[in-house]
C-alpha positions in Angstrom: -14.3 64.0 4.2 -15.2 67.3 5.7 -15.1 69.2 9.0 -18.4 71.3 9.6 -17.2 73.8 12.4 -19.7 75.7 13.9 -19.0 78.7 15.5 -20.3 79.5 19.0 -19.4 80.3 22.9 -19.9 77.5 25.1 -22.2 77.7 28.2 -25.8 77.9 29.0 -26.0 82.0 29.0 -24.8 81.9 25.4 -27.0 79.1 23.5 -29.5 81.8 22.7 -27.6 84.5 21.5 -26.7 85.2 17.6 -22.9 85.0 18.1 -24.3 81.3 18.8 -25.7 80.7 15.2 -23.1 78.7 14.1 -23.6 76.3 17.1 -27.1 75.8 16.0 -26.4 75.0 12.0 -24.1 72.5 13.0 -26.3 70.8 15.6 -29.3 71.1 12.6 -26.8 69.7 10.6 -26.3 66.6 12.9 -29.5 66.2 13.6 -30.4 65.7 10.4 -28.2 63.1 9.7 -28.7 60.9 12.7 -26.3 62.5 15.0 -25.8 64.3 18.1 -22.6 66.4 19.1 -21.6 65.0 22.3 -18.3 63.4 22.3 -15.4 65.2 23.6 -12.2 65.4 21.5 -9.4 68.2 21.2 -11.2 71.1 23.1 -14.5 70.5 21.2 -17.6 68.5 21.1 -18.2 66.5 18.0 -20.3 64.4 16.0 -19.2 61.7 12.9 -21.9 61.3 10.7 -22.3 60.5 7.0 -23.8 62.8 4.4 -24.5 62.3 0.7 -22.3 59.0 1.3 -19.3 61.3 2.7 -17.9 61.5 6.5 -18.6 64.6 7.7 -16.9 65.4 11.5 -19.4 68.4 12.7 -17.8 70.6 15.6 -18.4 72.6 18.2 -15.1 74.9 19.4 -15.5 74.2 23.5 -13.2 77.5 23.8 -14.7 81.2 24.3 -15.1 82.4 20.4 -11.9 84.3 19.8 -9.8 81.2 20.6 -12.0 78.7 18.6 -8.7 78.3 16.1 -6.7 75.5 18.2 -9.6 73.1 18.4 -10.2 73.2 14.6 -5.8 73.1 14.1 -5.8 69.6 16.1 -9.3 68.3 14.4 -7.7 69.2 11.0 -4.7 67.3 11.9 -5.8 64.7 13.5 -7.9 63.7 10.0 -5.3 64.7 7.7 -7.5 67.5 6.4 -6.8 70.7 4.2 -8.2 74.2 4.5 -10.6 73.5 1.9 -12.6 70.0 3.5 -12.7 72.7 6.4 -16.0 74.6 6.6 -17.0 77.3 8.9 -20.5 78.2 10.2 -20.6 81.1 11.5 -22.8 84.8 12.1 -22.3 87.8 10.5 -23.4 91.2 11.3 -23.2 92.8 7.5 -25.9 90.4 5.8 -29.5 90.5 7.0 -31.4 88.5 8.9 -32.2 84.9 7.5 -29.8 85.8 4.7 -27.2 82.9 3.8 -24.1 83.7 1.9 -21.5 80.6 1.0 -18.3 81.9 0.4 -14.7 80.2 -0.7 -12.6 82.0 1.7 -10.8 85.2 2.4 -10.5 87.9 5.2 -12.3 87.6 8.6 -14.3 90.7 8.7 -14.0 91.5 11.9 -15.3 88.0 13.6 -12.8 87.1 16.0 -13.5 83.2 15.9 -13.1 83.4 12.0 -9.7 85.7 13.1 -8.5 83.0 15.5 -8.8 80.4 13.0 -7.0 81.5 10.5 -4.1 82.0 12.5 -4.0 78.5 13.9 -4.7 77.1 10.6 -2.4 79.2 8.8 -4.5 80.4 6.0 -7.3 81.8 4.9 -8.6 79.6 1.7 -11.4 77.7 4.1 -15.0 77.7 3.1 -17.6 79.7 5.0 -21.2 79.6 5.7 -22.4 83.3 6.9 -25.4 83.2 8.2 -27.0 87.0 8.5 -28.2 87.9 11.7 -28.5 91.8 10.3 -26.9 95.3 11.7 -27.1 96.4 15.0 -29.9 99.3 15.6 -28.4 102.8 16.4 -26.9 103.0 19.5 -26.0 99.7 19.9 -22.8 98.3 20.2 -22.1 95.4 17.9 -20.6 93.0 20.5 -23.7 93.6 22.9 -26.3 93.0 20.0 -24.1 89.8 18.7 -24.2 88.0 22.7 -28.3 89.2 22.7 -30.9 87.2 21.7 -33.0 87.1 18.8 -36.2 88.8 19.0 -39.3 87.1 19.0 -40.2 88.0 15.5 -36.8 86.2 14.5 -37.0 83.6 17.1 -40.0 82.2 14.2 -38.2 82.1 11.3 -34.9 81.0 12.9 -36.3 77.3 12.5 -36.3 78.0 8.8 -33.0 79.6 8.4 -31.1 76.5 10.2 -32.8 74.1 7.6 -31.9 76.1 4.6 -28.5 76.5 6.1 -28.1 72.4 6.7 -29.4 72.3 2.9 -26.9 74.5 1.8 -24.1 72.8 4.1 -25.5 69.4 2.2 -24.9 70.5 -1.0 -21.6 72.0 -0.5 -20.7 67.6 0.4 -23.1 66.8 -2.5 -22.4 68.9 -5.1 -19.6 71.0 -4.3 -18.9 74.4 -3.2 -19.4 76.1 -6.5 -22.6 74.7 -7.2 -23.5 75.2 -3.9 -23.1 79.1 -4.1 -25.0 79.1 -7.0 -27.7 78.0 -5.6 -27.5 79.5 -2.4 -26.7 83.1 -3.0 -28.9 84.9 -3.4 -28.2 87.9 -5.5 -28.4 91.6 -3.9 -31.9 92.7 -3.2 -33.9 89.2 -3.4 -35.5 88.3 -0.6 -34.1 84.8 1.6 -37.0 85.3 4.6 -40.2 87.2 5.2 -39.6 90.8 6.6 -39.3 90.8 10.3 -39.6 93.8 12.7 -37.2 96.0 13.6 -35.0 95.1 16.9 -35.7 98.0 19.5 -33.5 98.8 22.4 -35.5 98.4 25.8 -35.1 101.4 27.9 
């Protein structure tokens, strides 16, 4: 069994942003499978659906982003989960746009939902899903550009990223998570999505 958390702030002014990715892989990832995430349990909203024969339990934190943690503690316990059934979708600012990274665990880089659950989990051996949503443009501050929205050029690949993200979430259940990263990340300078233009600051 595994829980798919996506990562997200709830509310109707947020849905668009890219602090919001992780919201949309999970709700790809539901789709997909015949679900919808609309029940209400433990502070979240959440989904029970079956992939590659396997439970999966696909989440969405309820909470503002830096207190996502105690949603995912009382999901984990309520299953009788580990860390490592436990995987987190969720944006990040240091890979570009498009660009998926699977990783096994480790620090939070600076995300403060990734930060939050850690601490209410007690650990940080939890798998991730980053999914790049690229570096703010100069002058920028990294919280505004995370809570904007993507720019148009994005907006048509974005389709594309969430599938190859529910793929990659698929065969982390499928195959496991270290034959998922091989297959998923990509190595340093190979290209995950068509170029897309530069994000300019409106005046």
């Amino acid at each position: 069994m595994f829980l798919l958390v996506g990562l997200g702030n709830p509310g109707a002014r947020y849905v668009s942003t890219r602090h919001n990715v992780g919201f949309r892989v999970a709700e790809r990832v539901a789709e997909r499978a015949g679900g919808s995430i609309d029940k209400k349990a433990f502070g979240a909203l959440v989904s029970e659906v079956s992939i590659a024969g396997k439970k999966v339990v696909v989440v969405e934190p309820q909470q503002f982003m830096n207190v996502s943690g105690q949603a995912v503690a009382s999901l984990m316990g309520f299953y009788k989960l580990e860390r490592n059934a436990v995987i987190v979708a969720h944006d990040d600012m240091d890979l570009a746009f498009g660009r998926l990274r699977l990783r096994e665990g480790g620090g939070h880089g600076g995300h403060n939902g990734i930060r939050d659950i850690q601490r209410a989990i007690g650990g940080n051996d939890f798998p991730r899903l980053r999914v790049g949503v690229g570096r703010p443009p100069e002058g920028w501050e990294p919280a505004d550009y995370v809570l904007g929205s993507f720019t148009s050029a994005e907006g048509t690949q974005l389709a594309s990223v969430l599938d190859r993200a529910a793929d990659a979430f698929e065969a982390i259940v499928g195959l496991g998570l270290s034959r998922a990263m091989n297959q998923f990340n990509l190595p340093e300078g190979a290209s995950a999505s068509p170029a897309v233009a530069p994000l300019r600051r409106s005046a």
